[in-house]
C-alpha positions in Angstrom: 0.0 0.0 0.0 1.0 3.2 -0.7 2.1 5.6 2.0 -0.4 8.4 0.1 -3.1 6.1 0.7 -2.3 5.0 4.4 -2.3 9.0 5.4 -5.7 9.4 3.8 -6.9 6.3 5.0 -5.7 8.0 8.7 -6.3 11.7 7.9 -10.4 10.2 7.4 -10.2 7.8 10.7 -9.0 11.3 12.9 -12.7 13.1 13.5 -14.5 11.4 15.8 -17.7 10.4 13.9 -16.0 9.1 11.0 -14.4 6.7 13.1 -17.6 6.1 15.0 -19.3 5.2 11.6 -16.3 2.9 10.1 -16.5 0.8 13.8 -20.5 0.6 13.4 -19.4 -0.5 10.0 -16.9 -3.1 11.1 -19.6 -4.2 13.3 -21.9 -4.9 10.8 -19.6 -6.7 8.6 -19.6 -7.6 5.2 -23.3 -7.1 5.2 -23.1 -3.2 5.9 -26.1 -0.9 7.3 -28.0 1.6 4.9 -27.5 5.6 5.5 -30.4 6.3 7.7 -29.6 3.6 10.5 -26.9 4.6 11.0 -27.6 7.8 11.1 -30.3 7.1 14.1 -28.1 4.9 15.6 -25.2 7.4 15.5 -27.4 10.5 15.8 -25.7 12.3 13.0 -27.9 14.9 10.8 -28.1 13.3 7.2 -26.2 16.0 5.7 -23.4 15.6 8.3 -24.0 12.0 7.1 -23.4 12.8 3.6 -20.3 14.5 4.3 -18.5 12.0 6.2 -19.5 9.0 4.1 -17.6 11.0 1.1 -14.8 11.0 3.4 -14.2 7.5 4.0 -15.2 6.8 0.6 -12.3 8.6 -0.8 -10.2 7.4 1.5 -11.3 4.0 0.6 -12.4 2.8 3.8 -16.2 2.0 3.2 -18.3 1.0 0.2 -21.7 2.4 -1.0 -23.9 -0.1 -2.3 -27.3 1.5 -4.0 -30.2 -1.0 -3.3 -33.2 1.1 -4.4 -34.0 3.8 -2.9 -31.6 2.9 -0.4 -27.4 3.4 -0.2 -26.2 0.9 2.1 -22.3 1.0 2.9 -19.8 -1.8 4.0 -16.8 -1.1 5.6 -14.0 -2.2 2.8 -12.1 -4.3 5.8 -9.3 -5.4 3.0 -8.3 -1.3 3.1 -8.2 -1.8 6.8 -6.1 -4.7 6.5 -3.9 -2.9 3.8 -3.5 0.4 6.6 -2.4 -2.0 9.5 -0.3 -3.9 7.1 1.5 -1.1 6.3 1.9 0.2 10.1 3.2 -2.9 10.8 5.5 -4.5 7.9 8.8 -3.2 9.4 8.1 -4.8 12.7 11.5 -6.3 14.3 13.5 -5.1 10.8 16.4 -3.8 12.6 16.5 -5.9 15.6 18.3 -9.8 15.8 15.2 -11.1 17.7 11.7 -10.3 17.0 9.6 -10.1 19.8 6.4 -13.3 20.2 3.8 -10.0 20.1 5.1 -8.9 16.6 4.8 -12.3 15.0 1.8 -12.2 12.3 -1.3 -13.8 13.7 -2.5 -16.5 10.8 -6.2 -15.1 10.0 -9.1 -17.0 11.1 -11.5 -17.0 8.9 -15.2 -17.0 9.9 -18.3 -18.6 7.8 -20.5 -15.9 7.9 -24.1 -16.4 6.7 -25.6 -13.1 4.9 -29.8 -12.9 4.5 -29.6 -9.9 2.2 -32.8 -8.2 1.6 -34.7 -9.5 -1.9 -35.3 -6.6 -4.2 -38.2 -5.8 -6.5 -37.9 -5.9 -9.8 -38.8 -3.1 -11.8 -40.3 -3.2 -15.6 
């Protein structure tokens, strides 16, 4: 990952409701949660909303997904992965023993079943 991307990617995470709405996000993983919950669950005005979603979309951090009349958005947890990659690739790089915290955990990976909404088709 580029270091560009890892300071927008951080730049985006520093204001305290954009990083509200990417944890909600991570929460509500891979499925995502549409514009207005979580804008009642957050209690953010929509066009506050509407600003911070453009945010982390640039900074590639969450996804918008149009269903209808509905955006949902998904937080894009590969970025994530990609940022803490970066933050921690040097780890141990100029020392002769690398400490048991540093080693890379192996990924567990999770079956996760997703019910998504079925949309109406229109003529």
């Amino acid at each position: 990952m580029k270091t560009s991307n890892v300071l927008v990617a951080l730049a985006a995470l520093a204001q305290e409701t954009r990083l509200a709405i990417y944890r909600l996000l991570v929460e509500h993983a891979p499925e995502g949660l549409p514009a207005g919950q979580i804008a009642a669950r957050l209690g953010i005005p929509p066009a506050s909303l509407s600003f911070h979603f453009k945010e982390l979309t640039r900074a590639g951090l969450i996804v918008p997904r149009p269903e209808g009349r509905f955006v949902w958005y998904c937080a894009d947890l590969d970025a994530m992965n990609g940022v803490v990659g970066y933050l921690t690739e040097n780890c141990c790089r100029s020392s002769a023993v690398c400490d048991p915290k540093c080693a890379p955990r192996p990924r567990q990976i999770v079956a996760v079943s997703v019910s998504l909404p079925k949309r109406r088709r229109s003529a």
